[in-house]
C-alpha angles and dihedrals in degrees: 000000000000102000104199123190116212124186145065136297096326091059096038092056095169096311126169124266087198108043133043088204092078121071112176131251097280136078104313095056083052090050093047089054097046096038076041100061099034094058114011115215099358091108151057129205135202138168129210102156111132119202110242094032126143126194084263091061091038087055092044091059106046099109098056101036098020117033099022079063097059096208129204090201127010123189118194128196105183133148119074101084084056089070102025086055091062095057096066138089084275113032119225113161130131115241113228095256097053089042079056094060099035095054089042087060094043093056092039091051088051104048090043092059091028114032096162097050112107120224126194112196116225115203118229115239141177144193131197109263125134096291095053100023092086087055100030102138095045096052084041084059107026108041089053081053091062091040096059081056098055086045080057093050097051096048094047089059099033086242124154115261118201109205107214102160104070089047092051082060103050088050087057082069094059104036122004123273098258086055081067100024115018094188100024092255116045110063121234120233080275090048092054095049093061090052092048088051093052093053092050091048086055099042095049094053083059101065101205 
């Protein structure tokens, strides 16, 4: 089974751009390791995920890192650059509505040239740390705004949605924010391994 990891920077974790074999700090490495040493030899793993993107730059590149990979199951993390991009000198974000359509297509455009590709859905999620304390009110309303989108998306195509932000929320009462998420955005070691446990939890109810 061919595993691919779509998203941004907290996908990407320092991966390699010149060998699959190395997948970055972050979740993917942990569920390699888990999925590994469950079932030796049964996956593959590869990582695509590109620190910066938005779900515009995610969808501009699916031919090369989605469809040209041909995966069995893709999970994709997406959503907080489209805020995060807006709050710059040159603002570049993509507003909720518009995340909405752009996701929809990209899933369209790969179920249509790969139906029996799987897909989870991993919801975007924040906390307030120095990267995201200056803005805060606008990444506590707008980031849940694009995850509500990415909630939509999963339920118009029956896909899986891993809910990652209330559970963020629950850990920061039992360790502050910045020990999960040291800048509000980029998960911790910790804050990896969480991830990595929601997206077990997803891939093993679906059976494959």
């Amino acid at each position: 089974m061919r595993i691919l990891f779509q998203g941004d920077s907290i996908t990407d974790a320092d991966r390699s751009r010149s060998d699959d074999s190395r997948l970055g700090f972050g979740y993917p490495r942990l569920v390699e390791a888990t999925l590994g040493y469950e079932e030796p030899g049964k996956h593959e793993f590869i990582n695509r995920g590109i620190s910066g993107n938005r779900v515009v730059d995610l969808y501009a590149r699916i031919k090369a890192d989605i469809i040209n990979l041909k995966p069995d199951l893709m999970s994709i993390l997406i959503g907080v650059n489209d805020v995060w991009h807006e709050l710059g000198e040159n603002p570049n974000g993509v507003d909720a509505d518009k995340f909405f359509k752009i996701y929809s297509m990209l899933i369209e455009e790969i179920q249509e040239a790969l139906p029996n590709t799987k897909i989870i859905i991993l919801e975007p999620f924040v906390l307030e740390g120095c990267s995201t304390t200056e803005k805060w009110d606008i990444f506590k309303k707008e980031v849940p705004l694009r995850a509500e989108a990415a909630r939509r998306v999963a339920e118009k195509y029956a896909l899986p949605f891993v809910e990652l932000q209330k559970g963020f929320d629950e850990l920061c009462k039992k360790a502050p924010a910045t020990y999960w998420l040291p800048d509000g955005v980029h998960p911790s070691a910790k804050g990896h391994e969480y991830i990595k446990t929601q997206w077990l939890n997803a891939f093993y109810q679906m059976n494959l």
